[in-house]
SELOZA-741583 format. One record per residue: z, y negated, x of N, C-alpha, C, O in turn; residue number from 1; residue in one letter. Coordinates in Angstrom, 1 decimal, always signed. Layout:
N
((Z; Y; X); (Z; Y; X); (Z; Y; X); (Z; Y; X); NUM; A)
...
END
This chain:
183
((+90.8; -124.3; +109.0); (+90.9; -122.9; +108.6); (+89.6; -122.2; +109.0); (+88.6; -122.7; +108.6); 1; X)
((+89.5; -121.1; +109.8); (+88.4; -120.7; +109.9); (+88.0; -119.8; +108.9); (+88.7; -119.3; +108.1); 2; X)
((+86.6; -119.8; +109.1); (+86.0; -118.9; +107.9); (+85.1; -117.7; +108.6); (+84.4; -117.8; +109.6); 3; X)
((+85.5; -116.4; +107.5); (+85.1; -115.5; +108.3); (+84.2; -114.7; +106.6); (+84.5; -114.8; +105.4); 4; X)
((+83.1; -114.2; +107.2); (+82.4; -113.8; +106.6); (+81.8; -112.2; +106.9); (+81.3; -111.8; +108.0); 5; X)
((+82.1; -111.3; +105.7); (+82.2; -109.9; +105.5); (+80.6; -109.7; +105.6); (+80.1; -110.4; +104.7); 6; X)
((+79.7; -108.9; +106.5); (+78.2; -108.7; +105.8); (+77.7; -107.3; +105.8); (+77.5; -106.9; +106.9); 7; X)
((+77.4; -106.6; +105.0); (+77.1; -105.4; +104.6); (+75.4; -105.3; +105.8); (+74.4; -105.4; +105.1); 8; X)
((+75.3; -105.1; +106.7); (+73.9; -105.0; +107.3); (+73.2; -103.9; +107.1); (+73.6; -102.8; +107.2); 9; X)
((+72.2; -104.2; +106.9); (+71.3; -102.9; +106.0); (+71.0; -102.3; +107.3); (+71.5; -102.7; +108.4); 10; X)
((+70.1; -101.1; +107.4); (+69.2; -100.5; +108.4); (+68.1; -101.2; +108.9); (+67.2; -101.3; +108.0); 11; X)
((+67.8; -101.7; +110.0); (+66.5; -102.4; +110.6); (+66.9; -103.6; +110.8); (+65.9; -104.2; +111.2); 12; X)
((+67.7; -104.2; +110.6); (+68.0; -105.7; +110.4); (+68.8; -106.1; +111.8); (+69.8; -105.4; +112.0); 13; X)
((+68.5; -107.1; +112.7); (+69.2; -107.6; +114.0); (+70.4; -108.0; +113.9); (+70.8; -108.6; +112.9); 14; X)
((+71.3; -107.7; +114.9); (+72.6; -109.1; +114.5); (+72.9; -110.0; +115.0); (+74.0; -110.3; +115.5); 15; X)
((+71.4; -111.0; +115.0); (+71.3; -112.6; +114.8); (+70.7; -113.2; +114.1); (+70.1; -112.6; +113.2); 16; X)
((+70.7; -114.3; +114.3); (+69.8; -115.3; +113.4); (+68.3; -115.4; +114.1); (+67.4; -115.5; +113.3); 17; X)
((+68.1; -115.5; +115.1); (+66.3; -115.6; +115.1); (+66.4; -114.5; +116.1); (+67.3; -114.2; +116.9); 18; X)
((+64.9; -113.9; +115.8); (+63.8; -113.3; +117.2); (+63.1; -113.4; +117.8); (+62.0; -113.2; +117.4); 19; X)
((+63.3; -113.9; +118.8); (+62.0; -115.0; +119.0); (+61.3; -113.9; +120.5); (+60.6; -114.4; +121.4); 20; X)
((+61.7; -112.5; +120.6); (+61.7; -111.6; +121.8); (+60.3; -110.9; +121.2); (+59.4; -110.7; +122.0); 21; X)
((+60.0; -110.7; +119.7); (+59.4; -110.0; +119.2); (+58.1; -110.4; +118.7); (+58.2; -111.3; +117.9); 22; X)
((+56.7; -110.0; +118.8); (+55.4; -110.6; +118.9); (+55.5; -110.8; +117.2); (+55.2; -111.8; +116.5); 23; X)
((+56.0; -109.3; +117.0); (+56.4; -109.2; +114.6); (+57.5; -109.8; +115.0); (+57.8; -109.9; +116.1); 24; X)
((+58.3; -110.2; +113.8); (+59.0; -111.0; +113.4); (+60.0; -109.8; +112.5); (+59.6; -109.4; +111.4); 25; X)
((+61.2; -109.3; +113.0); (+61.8; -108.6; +112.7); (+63.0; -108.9; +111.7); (+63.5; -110.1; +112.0); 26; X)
((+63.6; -108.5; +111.0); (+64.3; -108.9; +109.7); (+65.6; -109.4; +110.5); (+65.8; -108.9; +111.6); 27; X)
((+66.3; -110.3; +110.1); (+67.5; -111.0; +111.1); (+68.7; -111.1; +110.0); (+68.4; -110.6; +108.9); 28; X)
((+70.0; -111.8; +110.2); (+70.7; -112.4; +109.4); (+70.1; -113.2; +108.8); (+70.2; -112.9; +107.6); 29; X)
((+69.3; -114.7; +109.2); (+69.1; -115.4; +108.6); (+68.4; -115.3; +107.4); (+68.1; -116.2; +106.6); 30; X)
((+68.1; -114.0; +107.1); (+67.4; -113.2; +105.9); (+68.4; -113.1; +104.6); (+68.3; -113.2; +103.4); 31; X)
((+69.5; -113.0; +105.4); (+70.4; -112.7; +104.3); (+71.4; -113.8; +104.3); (+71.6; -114.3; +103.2); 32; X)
((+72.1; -114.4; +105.3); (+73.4; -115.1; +105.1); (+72.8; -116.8; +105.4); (+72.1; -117.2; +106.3); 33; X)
((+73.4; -117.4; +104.2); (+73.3; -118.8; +104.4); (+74.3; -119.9; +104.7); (+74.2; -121.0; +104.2); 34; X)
((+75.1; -119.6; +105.5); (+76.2; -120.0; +105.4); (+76.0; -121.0; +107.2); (+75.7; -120.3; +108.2); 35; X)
((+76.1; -122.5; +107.3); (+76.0; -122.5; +108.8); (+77.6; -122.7; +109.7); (+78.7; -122.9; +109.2); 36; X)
((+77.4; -122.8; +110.7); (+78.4; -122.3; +111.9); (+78.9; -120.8; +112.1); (+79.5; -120.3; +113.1); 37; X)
((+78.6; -120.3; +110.9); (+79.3; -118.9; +111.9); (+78.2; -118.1; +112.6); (+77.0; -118.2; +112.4); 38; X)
((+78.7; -117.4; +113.3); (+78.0; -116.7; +114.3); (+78.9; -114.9; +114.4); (+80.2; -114.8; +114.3); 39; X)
((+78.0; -113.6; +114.5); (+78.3; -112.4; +114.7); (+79.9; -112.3; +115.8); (+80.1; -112.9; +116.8); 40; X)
((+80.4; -111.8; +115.4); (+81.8; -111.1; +116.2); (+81.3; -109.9; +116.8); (+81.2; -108.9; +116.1); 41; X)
((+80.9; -109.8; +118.2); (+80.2; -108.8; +118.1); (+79.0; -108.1; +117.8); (+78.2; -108.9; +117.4); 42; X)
((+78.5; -106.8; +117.9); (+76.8; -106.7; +117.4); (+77.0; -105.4; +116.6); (+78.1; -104.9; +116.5); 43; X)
((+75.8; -104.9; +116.0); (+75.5; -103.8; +115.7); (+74.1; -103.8; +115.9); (+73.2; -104.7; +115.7); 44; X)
((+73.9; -102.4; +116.2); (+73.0; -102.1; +116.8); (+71.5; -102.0; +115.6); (+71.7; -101.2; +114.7); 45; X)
((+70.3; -102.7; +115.6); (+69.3; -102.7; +114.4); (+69.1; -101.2; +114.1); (+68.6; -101.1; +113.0); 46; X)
((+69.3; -100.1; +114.6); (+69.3; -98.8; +113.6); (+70.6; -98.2; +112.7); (+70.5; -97.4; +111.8); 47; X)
((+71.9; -98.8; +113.4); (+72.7; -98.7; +112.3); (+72.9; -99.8; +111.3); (+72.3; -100.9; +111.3); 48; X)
((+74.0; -99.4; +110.3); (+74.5; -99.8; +109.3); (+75.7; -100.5; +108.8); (+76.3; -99.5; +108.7); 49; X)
((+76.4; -101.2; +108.4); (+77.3; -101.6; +107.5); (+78.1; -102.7; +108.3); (+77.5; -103.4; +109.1); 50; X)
((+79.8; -102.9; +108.1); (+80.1; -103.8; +108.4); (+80.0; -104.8; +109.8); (+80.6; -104.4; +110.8); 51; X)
((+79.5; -105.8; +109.7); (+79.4; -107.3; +110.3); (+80.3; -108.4; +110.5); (+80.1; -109.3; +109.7); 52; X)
((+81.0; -108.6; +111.2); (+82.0; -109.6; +110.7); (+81.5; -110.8; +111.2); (+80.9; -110.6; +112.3); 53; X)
((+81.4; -111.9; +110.9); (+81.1; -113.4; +111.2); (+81.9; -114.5; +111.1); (+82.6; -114.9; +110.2); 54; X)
((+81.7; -114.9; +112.3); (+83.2; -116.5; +112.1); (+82.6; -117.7; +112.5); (+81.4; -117.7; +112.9); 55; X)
((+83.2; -118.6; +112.5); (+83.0; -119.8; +113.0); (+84.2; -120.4; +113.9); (+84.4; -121.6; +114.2); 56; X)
((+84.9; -119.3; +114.2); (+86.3; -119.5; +114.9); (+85.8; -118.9; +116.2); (+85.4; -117.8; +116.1); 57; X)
((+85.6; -119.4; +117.5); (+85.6; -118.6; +118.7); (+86.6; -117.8; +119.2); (+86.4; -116.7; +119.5); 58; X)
((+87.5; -118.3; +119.1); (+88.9; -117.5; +119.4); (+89.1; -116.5; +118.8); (+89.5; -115.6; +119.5); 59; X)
((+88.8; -116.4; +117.4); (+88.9; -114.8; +116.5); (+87.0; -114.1; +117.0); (+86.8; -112.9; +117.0); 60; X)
((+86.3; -114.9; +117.3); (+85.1; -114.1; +117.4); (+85.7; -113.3; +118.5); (+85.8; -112.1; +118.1); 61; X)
((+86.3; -113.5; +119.9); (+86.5; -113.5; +121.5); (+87.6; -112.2; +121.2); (+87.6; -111.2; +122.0); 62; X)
((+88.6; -112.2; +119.9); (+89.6; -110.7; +119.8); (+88.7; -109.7; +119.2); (+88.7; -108.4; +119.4); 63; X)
((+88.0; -110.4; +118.5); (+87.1; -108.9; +117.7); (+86.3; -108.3; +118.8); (+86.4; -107.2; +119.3); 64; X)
((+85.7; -109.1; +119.0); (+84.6; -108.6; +120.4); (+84.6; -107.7; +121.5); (+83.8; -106.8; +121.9); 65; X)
((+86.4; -108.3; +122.0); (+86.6; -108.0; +123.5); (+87.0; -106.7; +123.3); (+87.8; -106.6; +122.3); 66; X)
((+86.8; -105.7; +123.9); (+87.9; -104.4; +124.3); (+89.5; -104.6; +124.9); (+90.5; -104.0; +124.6); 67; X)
((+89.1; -105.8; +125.9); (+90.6; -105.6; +125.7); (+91.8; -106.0; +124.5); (+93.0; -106.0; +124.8); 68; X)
((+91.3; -106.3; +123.2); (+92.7; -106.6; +122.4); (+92.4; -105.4; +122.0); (+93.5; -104.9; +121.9); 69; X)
((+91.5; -104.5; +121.6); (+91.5; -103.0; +121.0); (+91.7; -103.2; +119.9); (+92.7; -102.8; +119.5); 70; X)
((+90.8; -103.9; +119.1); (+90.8; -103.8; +117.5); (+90.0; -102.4; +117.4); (+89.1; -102.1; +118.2); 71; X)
((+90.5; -101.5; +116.2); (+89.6; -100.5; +116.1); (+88.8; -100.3; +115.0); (+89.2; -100.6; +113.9); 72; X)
((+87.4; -99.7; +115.1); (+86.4; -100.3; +114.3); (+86.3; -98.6; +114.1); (+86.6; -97.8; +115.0); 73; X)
((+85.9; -98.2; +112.9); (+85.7; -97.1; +112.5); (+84.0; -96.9; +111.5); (+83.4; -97.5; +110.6); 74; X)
((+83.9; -96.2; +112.1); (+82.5; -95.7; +111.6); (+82.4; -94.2; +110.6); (+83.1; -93.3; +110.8); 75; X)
((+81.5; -94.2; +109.7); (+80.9; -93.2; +109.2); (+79.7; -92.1; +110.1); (+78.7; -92.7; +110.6); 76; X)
((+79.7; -91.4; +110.2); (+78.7; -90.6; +111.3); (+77.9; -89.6; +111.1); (+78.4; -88.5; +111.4); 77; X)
((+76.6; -89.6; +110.5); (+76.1; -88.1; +110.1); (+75.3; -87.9; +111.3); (+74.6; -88.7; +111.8); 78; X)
((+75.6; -86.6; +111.6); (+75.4; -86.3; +113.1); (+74.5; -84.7; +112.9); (+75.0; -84.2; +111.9); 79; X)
((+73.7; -84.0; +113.3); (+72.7; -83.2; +113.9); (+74.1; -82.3; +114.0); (+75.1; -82.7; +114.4); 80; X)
((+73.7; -81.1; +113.3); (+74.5; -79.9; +113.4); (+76.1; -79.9; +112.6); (+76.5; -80.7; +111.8); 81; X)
((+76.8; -78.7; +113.2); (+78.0; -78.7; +112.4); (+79.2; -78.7; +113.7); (+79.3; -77.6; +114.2); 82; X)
((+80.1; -79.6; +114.4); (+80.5; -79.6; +115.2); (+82.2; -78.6; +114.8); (+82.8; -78.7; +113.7); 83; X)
((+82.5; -77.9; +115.8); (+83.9; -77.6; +114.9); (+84.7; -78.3; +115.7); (+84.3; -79.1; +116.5); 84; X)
((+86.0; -77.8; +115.2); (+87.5; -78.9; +115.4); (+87.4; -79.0; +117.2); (+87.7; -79.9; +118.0); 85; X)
((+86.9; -77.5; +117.4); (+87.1; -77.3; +119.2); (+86.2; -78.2; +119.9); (+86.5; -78.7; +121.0); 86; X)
((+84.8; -78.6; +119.2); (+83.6; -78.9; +120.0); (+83.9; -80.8; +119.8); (+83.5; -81.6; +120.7); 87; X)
((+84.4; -81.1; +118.7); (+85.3; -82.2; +118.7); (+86.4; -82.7; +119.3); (+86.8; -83.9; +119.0); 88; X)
((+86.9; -81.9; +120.0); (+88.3; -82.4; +121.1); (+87.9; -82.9; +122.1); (+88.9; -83.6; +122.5); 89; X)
((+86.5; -83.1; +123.1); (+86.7; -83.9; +123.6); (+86.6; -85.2; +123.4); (+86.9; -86.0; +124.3); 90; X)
((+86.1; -85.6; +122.2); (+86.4; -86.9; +121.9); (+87.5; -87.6; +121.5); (+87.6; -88.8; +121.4); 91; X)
((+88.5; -86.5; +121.1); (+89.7; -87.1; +121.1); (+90.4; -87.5; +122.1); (+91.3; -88.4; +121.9); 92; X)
((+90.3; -86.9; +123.4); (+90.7; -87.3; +124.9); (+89.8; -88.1; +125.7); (+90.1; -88.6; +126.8); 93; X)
((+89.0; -88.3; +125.3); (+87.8; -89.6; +125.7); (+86.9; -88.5; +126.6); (+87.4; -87.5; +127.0); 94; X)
((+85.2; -88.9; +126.7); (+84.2; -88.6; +127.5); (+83.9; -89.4; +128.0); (+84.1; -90.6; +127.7); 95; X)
((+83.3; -88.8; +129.3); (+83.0; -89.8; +130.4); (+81.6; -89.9; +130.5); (+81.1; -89.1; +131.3); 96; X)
((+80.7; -90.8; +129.8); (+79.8; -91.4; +129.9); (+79.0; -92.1; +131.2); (+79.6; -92.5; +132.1); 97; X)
((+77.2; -92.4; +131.3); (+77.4; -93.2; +132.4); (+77.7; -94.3; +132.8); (+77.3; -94.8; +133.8); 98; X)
((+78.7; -95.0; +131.8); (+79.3; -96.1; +132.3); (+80.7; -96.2; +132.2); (+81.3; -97.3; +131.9); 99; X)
((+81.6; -94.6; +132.5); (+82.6; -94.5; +132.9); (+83.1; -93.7; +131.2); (+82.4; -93.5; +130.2); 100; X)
((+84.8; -93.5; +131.7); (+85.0; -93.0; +130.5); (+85.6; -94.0; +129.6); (+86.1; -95.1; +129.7); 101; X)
((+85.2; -93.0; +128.3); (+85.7; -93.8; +126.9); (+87.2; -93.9; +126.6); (+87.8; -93.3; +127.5); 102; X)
((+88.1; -94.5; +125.9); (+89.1; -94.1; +125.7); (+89.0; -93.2; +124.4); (+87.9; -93.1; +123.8); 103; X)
((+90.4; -92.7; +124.0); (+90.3; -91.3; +123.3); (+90.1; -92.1; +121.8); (+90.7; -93.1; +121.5); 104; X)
((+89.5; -91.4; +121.1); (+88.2; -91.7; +119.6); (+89.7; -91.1; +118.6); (+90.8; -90.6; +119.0); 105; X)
((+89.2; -91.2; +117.7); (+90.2; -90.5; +116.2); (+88.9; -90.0; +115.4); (+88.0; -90.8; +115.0); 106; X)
((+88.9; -88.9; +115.3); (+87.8; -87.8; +114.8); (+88.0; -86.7; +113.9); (+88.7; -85.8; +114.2); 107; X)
((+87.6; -86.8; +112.9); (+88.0; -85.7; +111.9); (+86.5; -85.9; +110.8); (+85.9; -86.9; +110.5); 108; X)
((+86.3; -84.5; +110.6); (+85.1; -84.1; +109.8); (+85.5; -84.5; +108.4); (+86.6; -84.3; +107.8); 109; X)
((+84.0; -85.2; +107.7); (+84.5; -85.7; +106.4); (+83.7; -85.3; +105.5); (+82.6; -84.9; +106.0); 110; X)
((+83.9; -85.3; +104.1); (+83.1; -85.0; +103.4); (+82.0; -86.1; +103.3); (+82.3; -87.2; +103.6); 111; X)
((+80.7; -85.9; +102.9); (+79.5; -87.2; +103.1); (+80.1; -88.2; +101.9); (+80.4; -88.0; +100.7); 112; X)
((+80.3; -89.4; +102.7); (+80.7; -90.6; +102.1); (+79.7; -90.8; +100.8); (+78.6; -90.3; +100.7); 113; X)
((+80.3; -91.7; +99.6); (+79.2; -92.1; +98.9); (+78.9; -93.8; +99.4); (+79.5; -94.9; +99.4); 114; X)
((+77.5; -93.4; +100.0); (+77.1; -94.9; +100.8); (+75.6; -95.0; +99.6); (+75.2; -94.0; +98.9); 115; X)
((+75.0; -96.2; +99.5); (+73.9; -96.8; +99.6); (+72.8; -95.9; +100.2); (+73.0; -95.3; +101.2); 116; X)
((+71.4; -95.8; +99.4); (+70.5; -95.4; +99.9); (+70.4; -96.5; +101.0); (+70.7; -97.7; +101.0); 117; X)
((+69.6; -95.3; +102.4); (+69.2; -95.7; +103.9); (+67.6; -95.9; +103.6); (+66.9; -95.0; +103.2); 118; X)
((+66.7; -97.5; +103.9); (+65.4; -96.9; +103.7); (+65.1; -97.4; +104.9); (+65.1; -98.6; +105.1); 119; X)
((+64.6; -96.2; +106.0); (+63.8; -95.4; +105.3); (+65.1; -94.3; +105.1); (+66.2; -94.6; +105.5); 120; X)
((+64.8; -93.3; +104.8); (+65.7; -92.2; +104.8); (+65.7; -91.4; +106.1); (+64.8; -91.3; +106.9); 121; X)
((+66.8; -90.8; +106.0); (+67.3; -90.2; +107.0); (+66.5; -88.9; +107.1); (+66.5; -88.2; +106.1); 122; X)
((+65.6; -88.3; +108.6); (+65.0; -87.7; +108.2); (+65.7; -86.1; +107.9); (+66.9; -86.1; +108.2); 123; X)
((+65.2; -84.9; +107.4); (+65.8; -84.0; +106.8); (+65.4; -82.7; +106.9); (+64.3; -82.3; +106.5); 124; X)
((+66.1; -82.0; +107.4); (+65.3; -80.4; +108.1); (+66.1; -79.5; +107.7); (+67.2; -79.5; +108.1); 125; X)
((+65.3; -78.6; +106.7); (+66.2; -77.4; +106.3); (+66.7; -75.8; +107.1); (+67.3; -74.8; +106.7); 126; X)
((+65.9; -76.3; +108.6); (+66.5; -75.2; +109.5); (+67.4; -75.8; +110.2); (+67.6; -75.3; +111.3); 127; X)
((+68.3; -77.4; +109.8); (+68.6; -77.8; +111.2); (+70.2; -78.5; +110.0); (+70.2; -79.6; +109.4); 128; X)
((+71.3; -77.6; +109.9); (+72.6; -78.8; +109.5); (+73.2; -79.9; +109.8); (+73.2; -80.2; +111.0); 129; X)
((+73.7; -80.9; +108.9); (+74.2; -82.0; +109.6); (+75.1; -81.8; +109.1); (+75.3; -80.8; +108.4); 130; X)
((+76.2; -82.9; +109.5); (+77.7; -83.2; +108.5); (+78.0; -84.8; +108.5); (+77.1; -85.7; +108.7); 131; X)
((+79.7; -85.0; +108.4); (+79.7; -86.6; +108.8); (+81.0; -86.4; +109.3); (+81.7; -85.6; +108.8); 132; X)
((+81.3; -86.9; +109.9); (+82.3; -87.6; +111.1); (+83.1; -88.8; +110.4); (+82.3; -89.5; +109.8); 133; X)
((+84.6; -89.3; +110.5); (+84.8; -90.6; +110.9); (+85.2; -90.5; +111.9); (+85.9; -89.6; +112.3); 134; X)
((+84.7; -91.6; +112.8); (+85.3; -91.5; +114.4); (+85.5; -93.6; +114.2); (+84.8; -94.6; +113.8); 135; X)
((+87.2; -93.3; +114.8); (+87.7; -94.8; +115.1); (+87.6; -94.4; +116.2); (+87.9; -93.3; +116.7); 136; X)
((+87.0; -96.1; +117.2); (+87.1; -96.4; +118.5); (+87.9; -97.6; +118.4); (+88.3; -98.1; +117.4); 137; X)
((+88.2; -98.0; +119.7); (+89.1; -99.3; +120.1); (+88.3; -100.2; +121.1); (+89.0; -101.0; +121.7); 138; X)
((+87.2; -100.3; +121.4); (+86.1; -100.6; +122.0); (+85.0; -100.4; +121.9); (+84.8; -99.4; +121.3); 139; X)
((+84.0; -101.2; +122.2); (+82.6; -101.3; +121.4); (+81.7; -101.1; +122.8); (+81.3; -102.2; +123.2); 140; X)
((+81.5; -100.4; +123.2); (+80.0; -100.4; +124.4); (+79.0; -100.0; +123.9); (+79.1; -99.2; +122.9); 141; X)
((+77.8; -100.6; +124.4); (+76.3; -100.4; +123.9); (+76.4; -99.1; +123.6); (+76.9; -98.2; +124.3); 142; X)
((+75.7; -99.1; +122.0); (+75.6; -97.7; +121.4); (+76.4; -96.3; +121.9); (+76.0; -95.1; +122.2); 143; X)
((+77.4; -96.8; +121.8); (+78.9; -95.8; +122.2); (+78.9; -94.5; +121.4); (+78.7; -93.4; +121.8); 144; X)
((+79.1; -95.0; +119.9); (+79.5; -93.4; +119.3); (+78.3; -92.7; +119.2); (+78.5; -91.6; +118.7); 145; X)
((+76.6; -93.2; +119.5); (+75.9; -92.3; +119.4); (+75.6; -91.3; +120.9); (+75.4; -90.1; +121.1); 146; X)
((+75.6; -92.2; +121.6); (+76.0; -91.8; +123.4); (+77.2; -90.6; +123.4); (+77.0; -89.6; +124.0); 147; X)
((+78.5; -90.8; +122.6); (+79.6; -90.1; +122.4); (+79.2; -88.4; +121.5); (+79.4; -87.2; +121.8); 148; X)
((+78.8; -88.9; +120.7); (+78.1; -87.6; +119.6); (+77.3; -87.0; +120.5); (+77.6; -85.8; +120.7); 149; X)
((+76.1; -87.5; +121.2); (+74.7; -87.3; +121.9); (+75.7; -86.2; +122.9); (+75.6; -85.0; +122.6); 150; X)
((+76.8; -86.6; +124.1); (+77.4; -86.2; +124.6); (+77.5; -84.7; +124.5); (+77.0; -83.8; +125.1); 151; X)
((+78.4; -84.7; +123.3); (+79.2; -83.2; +123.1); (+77.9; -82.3; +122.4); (+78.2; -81.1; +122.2); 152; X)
((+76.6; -82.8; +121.9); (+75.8; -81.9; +121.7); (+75.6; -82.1; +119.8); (+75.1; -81.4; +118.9); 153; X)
((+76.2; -83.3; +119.7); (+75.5; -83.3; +118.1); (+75.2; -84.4; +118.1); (+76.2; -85.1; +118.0); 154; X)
((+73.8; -85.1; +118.2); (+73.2; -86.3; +117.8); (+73.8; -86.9; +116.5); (+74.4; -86.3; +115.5); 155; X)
((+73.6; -88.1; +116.7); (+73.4; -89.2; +115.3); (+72.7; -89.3; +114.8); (+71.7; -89.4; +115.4); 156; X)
((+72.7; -89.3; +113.3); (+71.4; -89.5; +112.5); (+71.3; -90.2; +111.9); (+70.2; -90.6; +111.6); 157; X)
((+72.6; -90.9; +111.4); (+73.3; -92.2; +110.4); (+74.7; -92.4; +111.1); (+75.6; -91.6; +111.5); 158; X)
((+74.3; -93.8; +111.2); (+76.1; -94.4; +111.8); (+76.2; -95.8; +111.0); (+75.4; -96.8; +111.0); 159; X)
((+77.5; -95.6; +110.1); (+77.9; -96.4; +109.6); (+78.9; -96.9; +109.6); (+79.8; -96.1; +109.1); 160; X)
((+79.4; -98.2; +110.0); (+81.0; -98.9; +110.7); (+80.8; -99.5; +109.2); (+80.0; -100.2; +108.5); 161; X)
((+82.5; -98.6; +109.0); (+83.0; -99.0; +107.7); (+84.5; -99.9; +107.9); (+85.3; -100.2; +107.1); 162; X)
((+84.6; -100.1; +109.0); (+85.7; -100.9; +109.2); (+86.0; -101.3; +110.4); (+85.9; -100.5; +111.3); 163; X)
((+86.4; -103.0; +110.6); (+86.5; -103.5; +111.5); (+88.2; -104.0; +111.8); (+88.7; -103.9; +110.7); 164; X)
((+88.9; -104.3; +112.5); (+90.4; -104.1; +112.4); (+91.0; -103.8; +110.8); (+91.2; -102.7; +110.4); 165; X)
((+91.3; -105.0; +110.2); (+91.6; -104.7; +108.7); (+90.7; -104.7; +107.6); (+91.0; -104.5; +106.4); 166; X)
((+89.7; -105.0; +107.9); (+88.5; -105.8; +106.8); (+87.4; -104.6; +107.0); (+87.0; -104.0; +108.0); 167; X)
((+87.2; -104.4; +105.4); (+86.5; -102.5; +105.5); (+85.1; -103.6; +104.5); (+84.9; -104.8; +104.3); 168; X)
((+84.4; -102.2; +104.2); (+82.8; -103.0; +103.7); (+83.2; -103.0; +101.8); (+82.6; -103.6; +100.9); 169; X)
((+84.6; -102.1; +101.7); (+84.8; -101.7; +100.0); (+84.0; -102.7; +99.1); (+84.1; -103.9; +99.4); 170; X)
((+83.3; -102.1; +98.0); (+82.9; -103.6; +97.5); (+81.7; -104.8; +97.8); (+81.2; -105.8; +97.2); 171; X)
((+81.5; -104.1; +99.0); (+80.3; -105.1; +99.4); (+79.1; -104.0; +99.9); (+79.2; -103.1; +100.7); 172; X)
((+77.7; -104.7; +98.6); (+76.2; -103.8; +98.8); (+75.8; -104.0; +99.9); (+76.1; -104.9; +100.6); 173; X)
((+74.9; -103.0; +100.4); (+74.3; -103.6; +101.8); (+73.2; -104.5; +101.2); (+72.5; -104.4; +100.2); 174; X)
((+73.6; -105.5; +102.2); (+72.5; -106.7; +102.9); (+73.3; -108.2; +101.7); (+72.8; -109.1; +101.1); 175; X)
((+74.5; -107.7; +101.8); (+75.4; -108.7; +100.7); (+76.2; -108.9; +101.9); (+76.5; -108.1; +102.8); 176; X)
((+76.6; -110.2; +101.7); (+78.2; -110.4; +102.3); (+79.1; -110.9; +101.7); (+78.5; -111.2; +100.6); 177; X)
((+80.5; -111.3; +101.7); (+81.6; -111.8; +101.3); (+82.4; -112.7; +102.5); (+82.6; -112.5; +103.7); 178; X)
((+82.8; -113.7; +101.6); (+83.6; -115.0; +102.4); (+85.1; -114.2; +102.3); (+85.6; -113.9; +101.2); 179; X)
((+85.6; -113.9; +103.3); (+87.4; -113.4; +103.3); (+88.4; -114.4; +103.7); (+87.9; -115.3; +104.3); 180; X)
((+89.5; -114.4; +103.8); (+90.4; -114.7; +104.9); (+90.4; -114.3; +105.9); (+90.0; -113.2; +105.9); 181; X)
((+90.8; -115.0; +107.2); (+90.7; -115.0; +108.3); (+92.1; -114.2; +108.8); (+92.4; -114.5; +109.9); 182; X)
((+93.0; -113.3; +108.1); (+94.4; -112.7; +108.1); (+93.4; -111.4; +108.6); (+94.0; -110.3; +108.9); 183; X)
END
């Protein structure tokens, strides 16, 4: 039975087990999860946040991963400004980025999630609005939905993937993880 493990990744934290790139010694998984043979499904990037999935099944690491089975991973998004419904359509038809185009996102403005304090915090300017976004993708390229946001003219400020095919973070603090089924 493979075992797959849920992990809440805080802000600043890598998604592996060592650094060996870095002269400091930067916070990793092995900080947090003790568990041996599994290994990340995938990455998140050390400035964002939230769910991680981890297996010790190659075969389920290789569906989560790949773009082509199109599991879709949905994120939290507080983004630089107030985008409207109009300035948000092209991500519903996909943007073409420099490394071709995206396929088309599921985007709708949300009220600010109740998440976990970010430390450090998110910085904060009273001449400048934000909001939050969920935007589901079906593919993962290097730092996509902030490239995507960046795109249409509202930066990222907080990105948080709150769900990976079926398995959401509900329940789990950051820098906690949970053992699930592999369904």
């Amino acid at each position: 039975m493979s075992r797959v493990i849920l992990f809440n990744k805080p802000f600043g934290v890598l998604s592996q087990f060592t650094d060996a790139k870095s002269p400091t010694p930067r916070p990793t998984l092995s900080g947090f999860i003790d568990v041996p043979g599994v290994y990340p499904a995938g990455r998140l990037d050390r400035d964002s946040e939230g769910l991680l999935v981890l297996t010790d099944d190659g075969k389920l690491q290789a569906r989560i991963a790949d773009p082509k089975h199109k599991l879709s991973k949905t994120y939290f998004v507080q983004v630089e400004g107030a985008p409207s419904d109009t300035e948000l359509a092209p991500l519903r038809q996909g943007v073409t980025l420099k490394d071709g185009p995206t396929r088309p996102a599921k985007v709708r403005l949300i009220d600010p999630p109740t998440l976990w304090e970010r430390d450090p915090p998110v910085r904060f300017r009273k001449s400048v609005p934000d909001c939050w976004l969920e935007i589901t993708i079906s593919e993962g390229r290097n730092r996509q939905v902030r490239r995507m946001t960046a795109h249409i003219g509202f930066p990222t400020l907080r990105l948080v993937r709150w769900r990976v095919g079926n398995w959401t973070l509900d329940g789990i603090v950051s820098g906690k993880h949970l053992a699930v089924d592999a369904s």
